[in-house]
N, C-alpha and C positions, 0 to 999 in steps of 0.2 A: 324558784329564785334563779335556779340557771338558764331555766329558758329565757326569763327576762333579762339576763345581762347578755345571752346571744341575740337581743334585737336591736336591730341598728338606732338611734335617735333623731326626732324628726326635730332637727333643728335648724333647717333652711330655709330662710326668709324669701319673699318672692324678688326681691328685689339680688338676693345672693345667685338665685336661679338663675334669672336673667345672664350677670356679667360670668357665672362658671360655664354657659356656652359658650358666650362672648370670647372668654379666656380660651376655650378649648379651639376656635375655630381660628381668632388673629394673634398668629405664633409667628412661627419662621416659615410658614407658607407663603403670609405677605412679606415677611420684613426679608425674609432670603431666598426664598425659595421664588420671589416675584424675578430676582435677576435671572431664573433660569428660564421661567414663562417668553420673559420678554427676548431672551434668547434666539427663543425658538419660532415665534408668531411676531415678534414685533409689535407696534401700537395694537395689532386687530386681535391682541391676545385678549382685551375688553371682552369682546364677544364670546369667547372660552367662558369667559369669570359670569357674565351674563347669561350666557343657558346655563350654566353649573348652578347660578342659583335661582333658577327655575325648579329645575328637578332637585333642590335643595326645599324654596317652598312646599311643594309636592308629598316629599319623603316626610318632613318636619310636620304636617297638617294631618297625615295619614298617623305618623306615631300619637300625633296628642290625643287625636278622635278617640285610638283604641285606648291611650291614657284614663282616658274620661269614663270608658265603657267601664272597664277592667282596672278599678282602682287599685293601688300597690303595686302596682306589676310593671317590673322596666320591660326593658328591650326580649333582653332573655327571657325572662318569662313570659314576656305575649310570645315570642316563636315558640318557645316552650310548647305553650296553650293550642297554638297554631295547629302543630306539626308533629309535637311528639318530641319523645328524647333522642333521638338518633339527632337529625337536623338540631335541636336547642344547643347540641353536646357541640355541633361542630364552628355555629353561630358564635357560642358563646366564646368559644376558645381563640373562635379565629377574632373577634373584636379582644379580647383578654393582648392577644399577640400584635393586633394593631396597635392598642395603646403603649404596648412596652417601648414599639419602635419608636413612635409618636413621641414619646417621651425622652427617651435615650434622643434621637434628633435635635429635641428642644434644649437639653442638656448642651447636648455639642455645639452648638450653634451658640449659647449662651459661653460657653468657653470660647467662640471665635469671636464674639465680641467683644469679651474681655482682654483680647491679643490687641487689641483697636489700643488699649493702654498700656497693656505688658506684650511686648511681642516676642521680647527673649523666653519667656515662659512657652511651654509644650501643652499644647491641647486638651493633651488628656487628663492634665494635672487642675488645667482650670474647670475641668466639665466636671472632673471630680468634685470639684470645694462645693459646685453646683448644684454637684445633688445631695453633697451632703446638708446644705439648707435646705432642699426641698422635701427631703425623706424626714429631715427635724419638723419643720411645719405641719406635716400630714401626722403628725402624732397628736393633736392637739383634738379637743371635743370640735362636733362637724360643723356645729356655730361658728366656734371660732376659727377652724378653716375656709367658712363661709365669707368671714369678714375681712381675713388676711387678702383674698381671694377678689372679693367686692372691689377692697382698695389697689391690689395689683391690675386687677382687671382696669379698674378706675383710671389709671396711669396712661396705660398704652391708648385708650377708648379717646382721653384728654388730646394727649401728643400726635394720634391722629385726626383730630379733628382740626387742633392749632400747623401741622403738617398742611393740609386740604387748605385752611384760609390763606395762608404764607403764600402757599407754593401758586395758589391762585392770582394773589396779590401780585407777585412776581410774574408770572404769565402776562397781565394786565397791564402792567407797566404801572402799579400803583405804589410799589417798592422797587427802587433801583438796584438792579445787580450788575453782575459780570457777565449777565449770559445776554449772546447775543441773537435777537431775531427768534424765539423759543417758538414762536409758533411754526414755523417753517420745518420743525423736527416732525411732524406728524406727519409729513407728506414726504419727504428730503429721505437720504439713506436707505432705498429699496421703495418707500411708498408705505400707504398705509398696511398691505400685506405683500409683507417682503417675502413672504415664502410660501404666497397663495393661502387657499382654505386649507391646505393639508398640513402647515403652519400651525393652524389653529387647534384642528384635531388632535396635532401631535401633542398640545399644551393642554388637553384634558386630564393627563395622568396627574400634573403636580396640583392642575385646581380643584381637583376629586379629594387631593390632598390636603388643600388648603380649606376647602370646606368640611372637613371631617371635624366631629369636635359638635356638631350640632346637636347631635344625638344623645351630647352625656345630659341631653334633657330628660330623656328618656332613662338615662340612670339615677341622675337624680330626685326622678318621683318619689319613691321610696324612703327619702329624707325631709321633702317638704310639705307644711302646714296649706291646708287651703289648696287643695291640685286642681280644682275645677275652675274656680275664677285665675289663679295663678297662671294657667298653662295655655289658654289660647293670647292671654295677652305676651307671654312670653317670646309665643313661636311670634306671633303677629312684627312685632318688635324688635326681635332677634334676628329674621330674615333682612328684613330691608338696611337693618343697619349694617349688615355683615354683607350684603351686595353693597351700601353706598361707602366704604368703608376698603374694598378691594378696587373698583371701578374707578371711583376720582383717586386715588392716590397715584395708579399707575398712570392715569392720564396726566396727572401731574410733572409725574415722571420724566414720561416720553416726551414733553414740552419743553422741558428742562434741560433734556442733556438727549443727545441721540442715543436711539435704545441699542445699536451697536457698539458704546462703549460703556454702556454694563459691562462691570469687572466677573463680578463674581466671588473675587474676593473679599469684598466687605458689602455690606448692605446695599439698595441703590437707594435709599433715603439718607445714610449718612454721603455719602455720594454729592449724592443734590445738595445737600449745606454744603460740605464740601465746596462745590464749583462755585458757587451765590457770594460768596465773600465773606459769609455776614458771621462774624467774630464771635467763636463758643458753641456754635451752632449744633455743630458735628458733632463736639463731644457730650450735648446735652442729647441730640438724637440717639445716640451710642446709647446713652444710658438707658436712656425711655425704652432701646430694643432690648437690650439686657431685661428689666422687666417683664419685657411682654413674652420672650420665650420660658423666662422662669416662672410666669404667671400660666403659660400652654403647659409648662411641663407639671405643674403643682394641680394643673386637672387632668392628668394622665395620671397620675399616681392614686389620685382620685377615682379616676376609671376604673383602674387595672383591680385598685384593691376590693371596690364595689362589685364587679362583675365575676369574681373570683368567689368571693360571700354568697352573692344567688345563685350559681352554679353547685357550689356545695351545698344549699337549700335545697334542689330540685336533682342531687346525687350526680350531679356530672362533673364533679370536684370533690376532693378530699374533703370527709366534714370537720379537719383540720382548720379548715378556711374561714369554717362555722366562729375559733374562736374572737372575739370582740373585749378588747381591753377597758378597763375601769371608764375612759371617754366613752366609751362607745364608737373606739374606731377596729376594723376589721383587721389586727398586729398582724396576723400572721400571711394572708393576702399583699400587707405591704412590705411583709420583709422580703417576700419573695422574688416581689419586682423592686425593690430595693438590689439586690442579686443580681436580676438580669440586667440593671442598668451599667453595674460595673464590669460585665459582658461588654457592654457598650464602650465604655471607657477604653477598655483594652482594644477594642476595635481603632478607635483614636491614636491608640497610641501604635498601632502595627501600620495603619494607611490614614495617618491626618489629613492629607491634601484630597479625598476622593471620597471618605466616607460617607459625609451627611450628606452629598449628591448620591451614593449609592443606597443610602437605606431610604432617601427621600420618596422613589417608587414604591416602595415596599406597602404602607397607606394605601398608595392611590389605587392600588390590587385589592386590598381587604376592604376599605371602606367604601367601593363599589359593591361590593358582595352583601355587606353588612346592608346596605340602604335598601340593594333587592331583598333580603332575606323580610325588610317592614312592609316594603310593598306587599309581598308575597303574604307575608301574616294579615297584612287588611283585608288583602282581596281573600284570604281563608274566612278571617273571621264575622265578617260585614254583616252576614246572610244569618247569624248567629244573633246579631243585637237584640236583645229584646227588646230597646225603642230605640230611636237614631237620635243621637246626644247633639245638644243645641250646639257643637262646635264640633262642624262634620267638613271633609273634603268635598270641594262643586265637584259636578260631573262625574260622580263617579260612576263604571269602573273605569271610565276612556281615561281620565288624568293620570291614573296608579300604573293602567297599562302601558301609555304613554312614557312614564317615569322608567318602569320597568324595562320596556325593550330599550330606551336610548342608553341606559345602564350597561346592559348586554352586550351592544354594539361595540359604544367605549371598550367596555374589556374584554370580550375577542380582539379588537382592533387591535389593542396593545399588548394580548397576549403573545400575538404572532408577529409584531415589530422588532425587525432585528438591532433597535437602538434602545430596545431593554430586556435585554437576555438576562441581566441579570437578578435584578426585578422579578421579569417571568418566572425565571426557574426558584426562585426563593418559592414563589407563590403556589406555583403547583407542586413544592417538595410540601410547603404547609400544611396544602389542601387534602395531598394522598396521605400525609403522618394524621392527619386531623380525621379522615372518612375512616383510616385503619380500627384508628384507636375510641371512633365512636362504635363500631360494629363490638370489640370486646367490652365497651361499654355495657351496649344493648345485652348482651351474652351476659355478662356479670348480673344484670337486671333482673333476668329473665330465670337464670337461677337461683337467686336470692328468692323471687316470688314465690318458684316452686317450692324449694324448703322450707320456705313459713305455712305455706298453703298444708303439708304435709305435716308440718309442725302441730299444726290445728287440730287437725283431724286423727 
């Protein structure tokens, strides 16, 4: 009886599947995180977001393939399978620590745009109330975080889509605004790369970012009914919407208003009503972003406490983690990032004005890492299949390899860019507390076997 109340429940629908990537990938990557892209590359930041989701295709086809082989098994556990516990130990912990940030960002971000109506209010007072609804929600059975989830995700999916026809309309001259001559901003203010290719390269860290979130497909196997028909329509579906979803908004954008006067401080979608005229606008896009980070943050909390549970499965977490409440959700995983999030708050409240641009890098470090670690686990386990599952990666291994080295490149590039020192050094403090404490992992392992071995005998 207790083993069965420590198994999670498979109560997510495929259609839940679908929008809790949806949810994980369009946060504050697009709706805030876009004013620092275009910052930086200008219009040719499209390009950035278009190979990103390339090697986003790639990663996402490679995970479901091994999905299919290797039924029950997320992310963790295929490196697991892969590699062994040394690397699973450091995978898992190091995604475990992306989604904290991940989430704490969404958090914060959902507090600054609640300033958009309370401005006198302090930051870290509203990221608080934030997550105090988003830690209530996750208590709930995984259905019905599924559907809470569906229709948040639902929201943001809608108001981007009615976003894309407006903002095109306006382009077109088929709705009358304030703006003048909009198409002349693609070319006007530096050109279309104001800051050459190295512009664009530089804007790979935040769309590493902003694509991250794809993968909690790969966590969410484990909970959903039907994974074989489910999960190639999923990724199939889930790609192209989340490239055409990134791609015409910012084009929209940049049409709209010159991409050097992106603030930074508020959205550049609320922005855009903003300038347009059009009465209410602003504060209905407001809302819809509120939404959609608290709908990214409600699948971090999702993540964190999932990946936490299989880690303590497979001994590289406390089998504390193992415990799972009367729902069937994983308490004590979520209180825990419950905890770090109000780390985060406090963060808010010591540097409001710089934080969620400083933990914004923090992602684009791990969730590079994390996508090589699934290439890495395909091209291990390929050779293994005992037959090749109707929903396989073309060409392999030149695609995985391909996916793989552009990975590498990104993050050397940015490891040793002195305009994210701070970033950087987070990452590799991660990475050395993360390799440390897998080696006494291994150690602790390796003695336990010996003493039962002896025990036996």
């Amino acid at each position: 009886m207790e083993k069965q109340d420590q198994n999670l429940k498979k109560g997510l629908l495929p259609r839940h599947v679908q929008l809790i990537a949806l949810a994980g990938m369009i946060g504050t990557g697009i709706f805030k995180g876009s004013a620092d892209t275009l910052g930086i590359a200008g219009p040719s930041v499209v390009l950035a977001y278009l190979f990103g989701g390339l090697i986003l295709f790639i990663v996402m086809t490679a995970l479901a393939e091994m999905a299919i082989v290797y039924p029950n098994m997320n992310v963790q556990n295929l490196v697991h399978k892969a590699f062994g516990t040394q690397t699973s130990f450091i995978v898992g912990w190091l995604y475990w620590v992306n989604w904290i940030v991940v989430t704490v960002v969404e958090l914060l971000a959902g507090g600054s745009f609640l300033k958009f109506w309370f401005p006198s209010v302090p930051l870290w007072l509203l990221s608080f109330l934030c997550a105090v609804l988003i830690v209530g929600m996750n208590l709930f059975q995984v259905k019905y975080y599924g559907e809470i989830e569906f229709w948040f995700a639902g929201i943001k999916v809608i108001a981007l889509t009615a976003f894309i026809i407006l903002g095109a309309c306006i382009l077109f001259g088929v709705i009358p605004s304030d703006v003048q001559n909009p198409w002349a901003n693609y070319t006007a203010h530096g050109g279309f790369f104001p800051h050459g290719m190295s512009g664009v390269l530089s804007a790979f860290l935040i769309v590493m970012f902003s694509y991250g979130g794809a993968e909690l497909i790969g966590v969410a196997v484990t909970e959903t009914k039907d994974v074989k028909n489910v999960l190639p329509k999923v990724i199939k579906g889930t790609v192209w919407r989340v490239i055409g979803f990134y791609i015409l908004p910012i084009l929209i954008i940049c049409g709209l208003m010159p991409w050097n006067s992106v603030s930074g401080q508020e959205s550049p979608f609320v922005q855009v009503f903003s300038i347009t005229g059009l009465p209410g606008a602003a504060h209905i896009m407001n809302f819809v972003l509120l939404t959609a980070v608290l709908s990214a943050a409600n699948s971090g909390m999702y993540a964190t406490s999932r990946t936490l549970y299989a880690m303590a499965q497979s001994g590289e977490a406390s089998k504390r983690f193992l415990k799972v409440s009367k729902n069937g959700i994983p308490i004590n995983g979520l209180m825990i990032t419950a905890a770090c999030i109000l780390i985060g708050v406090f963060l808010a409240y010591k540097t409001p004005d710089n934080v969620i641009s400083y933990l914004m890098t923090i992602p684009g470090f791990t969730i590079i890492l994390i996508w090589v670690s699934i290439c890495l686990a395909q091209l291990k386990l390929r050779k293994g299949y005992k037959e090749k599952p109707f929903f396989a990666l073309k060409w392999f291994p030149y695609t995985t390899l391909f996916a793989t080295a552009a990975l590498l490149v990104i993050f050397v590039s940015f490891m040793f860019n002195k305009n994210n020192v701070i970033g950087s050094s987070v990452c590799a403090v991660i990475l050395v507390v993360l390799l440390i404490f897998s080696f006494i992992n291994k150690s602790r392992k390796e003695k336990s076997l010996k003493y039962s071995k002896k025990a036996i005998y």
